[in-house]
N, C-alpha and C positions, 0 to 999 in steps of 0.2 A: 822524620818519616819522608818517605817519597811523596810528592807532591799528587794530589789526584786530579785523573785526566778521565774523558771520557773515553771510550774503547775506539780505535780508530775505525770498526769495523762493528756492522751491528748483527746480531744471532738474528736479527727479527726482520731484515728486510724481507729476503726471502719467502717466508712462510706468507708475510703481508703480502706478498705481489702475488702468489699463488693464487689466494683468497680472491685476492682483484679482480684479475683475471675471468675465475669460475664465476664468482659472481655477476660480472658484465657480463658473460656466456647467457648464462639465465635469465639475466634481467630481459635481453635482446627476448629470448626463446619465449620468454613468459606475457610479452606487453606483442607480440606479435600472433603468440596461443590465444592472449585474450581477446586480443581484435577477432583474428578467424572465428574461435566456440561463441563474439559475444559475453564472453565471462566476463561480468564485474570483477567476481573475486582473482580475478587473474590480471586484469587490469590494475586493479588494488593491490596486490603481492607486489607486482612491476615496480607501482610506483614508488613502495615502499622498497624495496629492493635496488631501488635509483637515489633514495636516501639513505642507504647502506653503504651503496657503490662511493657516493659520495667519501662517506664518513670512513672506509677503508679508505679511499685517496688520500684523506686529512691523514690516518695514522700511517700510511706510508711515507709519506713526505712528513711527517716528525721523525719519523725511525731512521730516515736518512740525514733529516738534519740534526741530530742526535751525533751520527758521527765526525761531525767537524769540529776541531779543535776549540779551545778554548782561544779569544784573545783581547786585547786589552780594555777592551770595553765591554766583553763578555766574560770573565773569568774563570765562573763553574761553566762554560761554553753552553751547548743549547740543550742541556739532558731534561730539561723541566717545559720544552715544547711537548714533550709526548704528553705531560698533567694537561697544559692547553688542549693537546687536541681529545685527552679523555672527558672534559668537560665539555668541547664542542660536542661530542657525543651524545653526551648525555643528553642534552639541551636539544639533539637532532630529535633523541627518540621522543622525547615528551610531545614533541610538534608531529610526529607520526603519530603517536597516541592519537591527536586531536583530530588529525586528517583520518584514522582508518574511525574512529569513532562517528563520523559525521558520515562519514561515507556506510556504516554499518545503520544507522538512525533510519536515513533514506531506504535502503535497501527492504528496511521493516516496512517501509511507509508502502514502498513501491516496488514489490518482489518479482521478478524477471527470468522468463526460462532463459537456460543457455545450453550449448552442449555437454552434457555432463563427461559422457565418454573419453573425449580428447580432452577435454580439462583436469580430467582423473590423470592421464595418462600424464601431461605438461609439469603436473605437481607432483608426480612420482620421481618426474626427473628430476625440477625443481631439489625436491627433498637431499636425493641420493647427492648431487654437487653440493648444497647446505652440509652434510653430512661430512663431505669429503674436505670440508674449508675446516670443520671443527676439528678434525683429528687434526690437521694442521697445525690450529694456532692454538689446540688447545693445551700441550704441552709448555708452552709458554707465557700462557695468558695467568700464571700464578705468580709470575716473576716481573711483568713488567705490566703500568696499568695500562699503557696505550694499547696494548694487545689486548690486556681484559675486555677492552672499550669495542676492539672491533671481532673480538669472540663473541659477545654480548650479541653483535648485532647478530651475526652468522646464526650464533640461537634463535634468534628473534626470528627471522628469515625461515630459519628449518620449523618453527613453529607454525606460522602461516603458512606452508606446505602444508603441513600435515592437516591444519585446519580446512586448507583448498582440499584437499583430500577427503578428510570426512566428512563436508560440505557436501562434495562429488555423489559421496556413497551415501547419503542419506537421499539426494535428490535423484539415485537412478533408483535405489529399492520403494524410497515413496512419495516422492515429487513434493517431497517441501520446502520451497526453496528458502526459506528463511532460516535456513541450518546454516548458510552462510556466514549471515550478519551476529546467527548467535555467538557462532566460532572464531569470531574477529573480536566480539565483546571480551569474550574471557580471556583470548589471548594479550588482550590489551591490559587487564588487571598486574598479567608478569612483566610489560614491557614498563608499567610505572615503576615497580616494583624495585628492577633491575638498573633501570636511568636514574632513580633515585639514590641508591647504593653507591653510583658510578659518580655521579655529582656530590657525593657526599665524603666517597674519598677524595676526589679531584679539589673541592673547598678546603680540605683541611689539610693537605698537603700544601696549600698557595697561601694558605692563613699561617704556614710555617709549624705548625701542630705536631706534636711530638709524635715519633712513628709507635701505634698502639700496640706493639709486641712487646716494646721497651719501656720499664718501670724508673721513669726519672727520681724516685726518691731513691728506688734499689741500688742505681748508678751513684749515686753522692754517697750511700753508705757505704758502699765498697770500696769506694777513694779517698774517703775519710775514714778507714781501717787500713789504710798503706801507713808502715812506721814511719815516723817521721810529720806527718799532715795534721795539723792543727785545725786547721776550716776547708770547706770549697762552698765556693757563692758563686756568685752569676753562670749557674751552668743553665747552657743551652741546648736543647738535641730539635732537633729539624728534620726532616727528610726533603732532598731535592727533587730525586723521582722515585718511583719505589725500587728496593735492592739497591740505594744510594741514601744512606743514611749519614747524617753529620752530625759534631758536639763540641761546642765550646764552654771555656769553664775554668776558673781563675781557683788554683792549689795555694793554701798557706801552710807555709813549713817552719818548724820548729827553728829554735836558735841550733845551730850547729850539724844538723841535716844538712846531706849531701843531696842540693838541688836535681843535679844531674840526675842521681839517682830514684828518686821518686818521681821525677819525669816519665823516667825509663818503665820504672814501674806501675804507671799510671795509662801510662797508651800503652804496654802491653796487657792489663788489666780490660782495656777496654776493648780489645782487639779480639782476646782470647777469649772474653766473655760475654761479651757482649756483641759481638761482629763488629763493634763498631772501629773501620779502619780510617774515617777521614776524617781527624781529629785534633783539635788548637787547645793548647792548656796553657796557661799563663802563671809560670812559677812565681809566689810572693814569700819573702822570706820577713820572719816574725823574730822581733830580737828580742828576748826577755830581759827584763830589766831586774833588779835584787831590792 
């Protein structure tokens, strides 16, 4: 088999620095809106959207170092930084949770007029650039997890718009202002939800954890029905990063089987059926005795 390398070129910079970009747009618009209207929750979206900005930087700079080669003290090269920075992630949002939840607590304690009008207006925009970062990466955020990790957030972000929003319009129809702190509560119920998910694949990829699409007992029996294969033991499947799955795994073959051939037949088995193309199998041959 041809040896595997990482893509010299990555599909994902691009979409990530898009995102970058708009988001640091907003953030600037949003912590500058909140000063002018006085809006906490605008000031609160900012902040949290400066830990967004952040956590797209981390998956940009994975998704670039992602393309550099493999070398002798790296040899699956760096495709398993992007799992790092999807658990950076995650571990961002949970410490959001804790800062908009604290910041939501007070707000109950000690509720604050602000402009609602221009703050309606800031979180419209808000929203529509959150909107415009998802079709982006959302195409891709099913293939690779450093992008799930900073699509996530982009959701997370268009969320708290829309909550700054109907914060807005409850406080100009009836002046409650504590529509805020409510709409920060429940948004924060999704954002564990989703940190969680994202920390929960990012551990079990690094735990080296079988990829969950793929039935490791399914795999030994299809290779233990190749003619010729007497046993397979020590098999291994792993995933490096997601859409980069690996298998190792030691074949015992009959007395007078042709090795070669149920090699052959073995990683095209696995290739064809199972996707899996980056693949070591350790031919044993079994001499029967009379």
């Amino acid at each position: 088999m041809e040896p595997h390398h990482p893509p010299l070129e990555s599909a994902h910079v691009r979409p990530l620095a898009l995102a970058f970009v708009l988001t640091g747009t907003i953030f600037v618009a949003e912590l500058l809106g909140g000063w002018w209207t006085g809006s906490l929750a605008l000031v609160s979206d900012a902040i949290h959207m400066a830990v967004d900005l952040s956590a797209l930087g981390m998956s940009l700079l994975a998704a670039r170092l992602k393309c550099l080669p493999p070398d002798p003290k790296r040899t699956f090269g760096y495709e398993r930084v992007e799992v790092l920075a999807a658990l950076g992630n995650g571990l961002i949002l949970m410490v959001a949770v804790g800062a908009i939840l604290r910041e939501a607590y007070a707000r109950f304690l000690s509720p604050q007029a602000v402009l609602a009008g221009p703050m309606l207006a800031i979180a419209v925009v808000g929203l529509a650039a959150n909107v415009v970062s998802g079709v982006i990466l959302h195409p891709h955020s099913s293939e690779n997890i450093n992008v799930r990790g900073a699509f996530l957030h982009v959701v997370l972000d268009a969320l708290g718009s829309v909550g700054a929003i109907a914060a807005a319009g409850v406080m100009l129809a009836a002046g409650w202002t504590r529509a805020d702190p409510f709409a920060s509560v429940c948004i924060c119920v999704l954002v564990v939800t989703t940190a969680f998910l994202l920390l929960r694949d990012s551990v079990h990829i690094l735990l080296e954890g079988a990829p969950p699409h793929l039935d490791i007992d399914e795999i030994r029996d299809e290779l233990a029905a190749i003619p010729g294969v007497k046993d397979v033991h020590d098999l291994h499947l792993w995933t490096l990063t997601k859409g980069s799955e690996s298998l190792s795994g030691h074949i015992v073959v009959a007395g007078g089987a042709d090795p070669a051939a149920v090699l052959h037949a073995g990683t095209e088995l696995l290739g064809s059926r199972f996707g899996l193309l980056h693949v070591t199998l350790q031919i044993e041959e079994r001499r029967d005795h009379p």
